[in-house]
C-alpha positions in Angstrom: 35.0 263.9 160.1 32.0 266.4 159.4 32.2 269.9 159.9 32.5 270.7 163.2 30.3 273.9 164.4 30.2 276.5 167.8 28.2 275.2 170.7 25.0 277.6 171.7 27.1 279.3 174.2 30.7 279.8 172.5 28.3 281.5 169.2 27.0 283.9 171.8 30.3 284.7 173.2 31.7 285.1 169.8 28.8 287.4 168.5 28.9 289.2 171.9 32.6 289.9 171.4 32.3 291.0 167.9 29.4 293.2 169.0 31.8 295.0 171.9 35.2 294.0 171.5 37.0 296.4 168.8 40.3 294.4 170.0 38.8 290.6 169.6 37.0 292.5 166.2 40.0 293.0 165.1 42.0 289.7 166.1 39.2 287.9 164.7 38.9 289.3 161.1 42.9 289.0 161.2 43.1 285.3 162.5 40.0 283.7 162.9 41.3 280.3 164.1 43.6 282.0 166.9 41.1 284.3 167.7 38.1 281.3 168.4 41.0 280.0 170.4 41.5 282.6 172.5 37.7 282.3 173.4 38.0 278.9 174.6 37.2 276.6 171.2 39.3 273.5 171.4 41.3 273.2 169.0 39.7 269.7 167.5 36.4 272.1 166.8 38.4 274.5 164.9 40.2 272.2 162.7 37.0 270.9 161.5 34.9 273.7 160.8 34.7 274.9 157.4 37.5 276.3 156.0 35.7 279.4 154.6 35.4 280.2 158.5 38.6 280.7 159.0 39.4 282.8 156.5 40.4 286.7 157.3 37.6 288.9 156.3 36.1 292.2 156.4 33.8 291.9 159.8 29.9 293.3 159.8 29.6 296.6 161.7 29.7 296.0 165.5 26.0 297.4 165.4 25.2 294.6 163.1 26.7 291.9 165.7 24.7 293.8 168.3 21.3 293.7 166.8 21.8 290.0 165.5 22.9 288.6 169.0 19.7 290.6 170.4 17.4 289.1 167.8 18.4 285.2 168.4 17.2 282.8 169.4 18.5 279.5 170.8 16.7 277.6 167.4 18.1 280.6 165.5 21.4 279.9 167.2 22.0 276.5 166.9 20.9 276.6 162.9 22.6 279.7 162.3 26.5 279.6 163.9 27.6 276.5 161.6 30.6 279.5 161.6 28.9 281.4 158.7 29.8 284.7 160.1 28.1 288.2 158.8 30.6 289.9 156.6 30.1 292.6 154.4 30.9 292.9 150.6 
C-alpha cells in the first residue's frame, strides 16, 4: 500500500493541537503514532504513513503551529499534511 496521509480535518485538528495543547505537544513529539491515535486516526492510516512521521522529534514553536494553521488553506492543506510536520533543527 501507498503512503497513507491525514484527511483535511484530522491535519487541522493536529496543527490546532500542536498550536494550543502543551500536553498533546508534548505527547506528540514523544509518541507520534499514539498521539495521532489519541486524536482519532485509525490505526490502518497510521501504519501507512511515512515512517519519518512517526518518529519523535523536536516540535516547531506553538507560535509557529499557530501562524501556519491561520495561513492555510484547504489546497495548502491537503498538499501540505502528507505528515511532514514543521520541526526545527
Amino acid at each position: 500500500m501507498a503512503d497513507s496521509k491525514l484527511t483535511d480535518q484530522q491535519a487541522r485538528t493536529l496543527l490546532g493541537k500542536l498550536a494550543k495543547d502543551n500536553a498533546f505537544r508534548s505527547a506528540f513529539a514523544a509518541k507520534p503514532a499514539a498521539a495521532l491515535r489519541d486524536l482519532g486516526v485509525d490505526a490502518e492510516t497510521i501504519v501507512h504513513l511515512p515512517a519519518a512521521c512517526i518518529c519523535p522529534r523536536t516540535l516547531a514553536s506553538a507560535d509557529d503551529y499557530a501562524k501556519l494553521l491561520d495561513n492555510l488553506s484547504d489546497v495548502d492543506v491537503a498538499s501540505a499534511m502528507a505528515m511532514r510536520v514543521p520541526q526545527v533543527g
